[in-house]
N, C-alpha and C positions, 0 to 999 in steps of 0.2 A: 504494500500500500504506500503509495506514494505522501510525502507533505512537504506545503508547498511553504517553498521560504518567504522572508519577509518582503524580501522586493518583488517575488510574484506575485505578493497579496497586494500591495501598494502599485503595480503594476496594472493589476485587475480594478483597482480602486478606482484608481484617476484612469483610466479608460472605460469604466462602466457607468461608473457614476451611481447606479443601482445598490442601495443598499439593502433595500428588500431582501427577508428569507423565506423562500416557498415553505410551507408546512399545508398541511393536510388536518383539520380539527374533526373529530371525532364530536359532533354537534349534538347528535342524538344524546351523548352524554355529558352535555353542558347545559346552561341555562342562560339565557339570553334577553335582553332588555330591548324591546323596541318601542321608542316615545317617535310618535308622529303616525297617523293612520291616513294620509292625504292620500295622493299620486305616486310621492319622493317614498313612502311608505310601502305603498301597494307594491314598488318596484322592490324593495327590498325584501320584504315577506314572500316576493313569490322566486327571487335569488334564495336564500334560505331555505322554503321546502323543499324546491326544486331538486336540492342537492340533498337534502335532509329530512326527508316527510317525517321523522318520528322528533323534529326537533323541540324542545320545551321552551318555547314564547309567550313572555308577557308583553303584551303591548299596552300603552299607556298615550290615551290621546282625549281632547278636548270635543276632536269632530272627526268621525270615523266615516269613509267614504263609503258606499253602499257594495263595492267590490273586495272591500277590506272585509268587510263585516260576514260576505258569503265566504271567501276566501278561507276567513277564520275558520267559519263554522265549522268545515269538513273534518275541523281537526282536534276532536275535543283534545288533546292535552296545547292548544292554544289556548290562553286567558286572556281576555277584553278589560281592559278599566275604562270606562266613559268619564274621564275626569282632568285637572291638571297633574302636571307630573309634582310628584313630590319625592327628595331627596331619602326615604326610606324607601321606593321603589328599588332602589341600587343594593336596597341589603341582599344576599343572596344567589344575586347573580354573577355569570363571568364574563360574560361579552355586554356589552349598551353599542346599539347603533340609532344612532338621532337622525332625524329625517322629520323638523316640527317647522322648516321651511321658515323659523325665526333664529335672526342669526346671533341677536343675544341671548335666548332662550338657550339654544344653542350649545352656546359660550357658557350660557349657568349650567346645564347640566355636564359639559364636559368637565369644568372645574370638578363640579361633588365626585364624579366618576373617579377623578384623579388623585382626588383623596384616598378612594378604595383601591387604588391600585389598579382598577380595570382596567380590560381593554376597549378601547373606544373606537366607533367608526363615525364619522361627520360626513352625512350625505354633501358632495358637490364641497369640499371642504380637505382638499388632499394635506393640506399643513397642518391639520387639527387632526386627523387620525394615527389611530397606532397600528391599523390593520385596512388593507382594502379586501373589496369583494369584487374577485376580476371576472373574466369570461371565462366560464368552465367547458369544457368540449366530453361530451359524454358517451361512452359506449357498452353499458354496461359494469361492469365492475371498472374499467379503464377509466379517468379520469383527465385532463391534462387544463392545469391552470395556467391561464396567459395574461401578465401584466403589464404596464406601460408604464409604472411608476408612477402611476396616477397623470401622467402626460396627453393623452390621448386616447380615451375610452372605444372611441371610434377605429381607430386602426385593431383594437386587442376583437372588437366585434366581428370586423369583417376578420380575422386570421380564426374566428372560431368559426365562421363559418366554412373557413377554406379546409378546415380540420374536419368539422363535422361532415362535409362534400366527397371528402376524399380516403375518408379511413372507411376501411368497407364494414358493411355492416354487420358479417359474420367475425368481425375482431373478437367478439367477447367470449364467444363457442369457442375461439381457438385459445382464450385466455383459461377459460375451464379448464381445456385441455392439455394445457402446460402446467396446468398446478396439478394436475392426475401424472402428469409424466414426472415431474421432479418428486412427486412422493415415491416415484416406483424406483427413482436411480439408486444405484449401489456404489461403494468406489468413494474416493477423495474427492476432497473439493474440486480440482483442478480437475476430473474426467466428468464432475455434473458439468459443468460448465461446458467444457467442450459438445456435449453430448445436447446442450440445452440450444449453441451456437448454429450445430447441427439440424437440427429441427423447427429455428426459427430464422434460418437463408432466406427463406421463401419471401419472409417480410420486408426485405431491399433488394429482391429481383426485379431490375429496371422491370418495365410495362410502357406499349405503344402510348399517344397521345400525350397532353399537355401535365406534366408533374404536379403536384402541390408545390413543390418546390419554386416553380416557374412563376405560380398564381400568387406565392407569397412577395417574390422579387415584383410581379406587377402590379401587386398592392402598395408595395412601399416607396416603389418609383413612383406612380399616381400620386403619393402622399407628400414627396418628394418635389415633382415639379408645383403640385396643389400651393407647398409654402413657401415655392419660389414667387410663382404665381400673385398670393397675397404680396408679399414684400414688395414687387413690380407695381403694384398697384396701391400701394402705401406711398410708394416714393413718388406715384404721378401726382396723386391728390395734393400732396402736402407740396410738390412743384405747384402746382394749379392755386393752391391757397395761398402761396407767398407771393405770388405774381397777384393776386388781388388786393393784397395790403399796401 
C-alpha cells in the first residue's frame, strides 16, 4: 500500500482545490432535522428518501407545501411539526438541513446547530455548510456521488445523467454476482484479486459508438466555451456603459 508524501499531498492541494471527502452515511441509521417545508424543502426530502426511504425525518416548518405534506405521509416514521423552529428541535439529532428560504433564520438556526456540534447543510448556501447533497447516479446496490464543490450544480446534473444513460442497466445482477463469486474464492489475497480482475474485463471492453467518456468531455467543453461566452459579453456591456458616461 502505497503513502503519499507531503509534497504529493500539497501537490494535490493546490491543484484540486477540493477539499471535500466522499463518504457514504448510512441514513437509515441516523436522525435528521429538516426546518423548511417550501419548494427548497420539497427538493431536499425527496434527495433524502430517494436515497434513503427508511430515513428518520423530522421536519419543522411554519407553512408546509401540499407536496411536502403527501410526500411525508407515505412514510410514517416521517414526523411533521406545523410550527416555528425552536432550538430544542436540534436535541437528538445528527444531521439539520435548513431550507426556510430566510437567510437570517437561516443564520439563527445554523448558529444553535453549531453549538451541538452538528452537521449542517444551508440550502443554496455553499459557505454555510458542512456537508453537501450532490447528484447520486443509481443502479441498484451501485451508487456513485458526483460533486462540484458546490460550484456548479448544473454540470454535476447533466454528468448524472451521462452516468445514469450509459451504465447498463443489468450492472447490479452483475454486482450480485460478484459478491457470490468473491465469497466462493479460495487462495490469498493477491489470487482473489486477480481472479476478481479476471471476470470483471468485460467492464472496459471498448464498444462501437459514442463513449460516456466522449459525452462527458462535450459536456465540459459546452460549459467551457458557455463561460467564455459570458465573460465576452460582460466585457461588451461594460465597453457599451463607459462609452455612455
Amino acid at each position: 500500500m502505497s503513502v503519499l508524501s507531503k509534497e504529493n499531498i500539497d501537490k494535490d492541494k493546490d491543484a484540486a482545490g477540493n477539499q471535500l471527502f466522499p463518504v457514504f452515511l448510512k441514513l437509515n441509521e441516523l436522525r435528521v432535522l429538516l426546518v423548511g417545508a417550501g419548494n427548497v424543502g420539497l427538493e431536499k426530502l425527496n434527495a433524502l428518501i430517494a436515497n434513503s426511504p427508511e430515513s428518520q425525518i423530522t421536519i419543522v416548518a411554519e407553512r408546509f407545501s401540499a407536496e411536502v405534506v403527501e410526500l411525508a405521509g407515505r412514510y410514517p416514521q416521517i414526523k411533521t411539526n406545523h410550527r416555528k423552529f425552536d432550538p430544542s428541535d436540534l436535541e437528538g439529532q445528527d444531521l439539520v438541513i435548513i431550507a426556510t428560504g430566510n437567510n437570517t433564520l437561516n443564520a439563527e438556526i445554523r448558529s444553535f446547530a453549531r453549538d451541538r456540534h452538528l452537521l449542517i447543510n444551508v440550502a443554496d448556501k455553499p459557505d454555510l455548510c458542512d456537508f453537501y447533497l450532490g447528484s447520486i447516479v443509481k443502479k441498484g446496490d451501485l451508487k456513485i456521488g458526483i460533486s462540484t464543490n458546490g460550484k456548479s450544480p448544473t454540470i454535476a446534473k447533466r454528468l448524472k445523467e451521462v452516468f445514469q444513460e450509459n451504465l447498463p442497466g443489468g450492472l447490479d445482477i452483475s454486482l450480485q454476482q460478484m459478491n457470490q463469486l468473491r465469497n466462493t474464492l479460495s487462495g490469498d489475497f493477491a489470487n482473489k484479486v486477480s481472479e476478481l480482475n479476471k471476470a470483471t474485463a468485460v467492464l472496459v471492453t471498448p464498444v462501437k459508438g459514442h463513449s460516456a467518456t466522449a459525452k462527458i468531455k462535450w459536456i465540459l467543453t459546452g460549459a467551457a466555451l458557455g463561460a467564455i461566452g459570458t465573460a465576452l459579453l460582460y466585457s461588451v456591456f461594460q465597453g457599451l456603459f463607459s462609452l455612455d458616461k
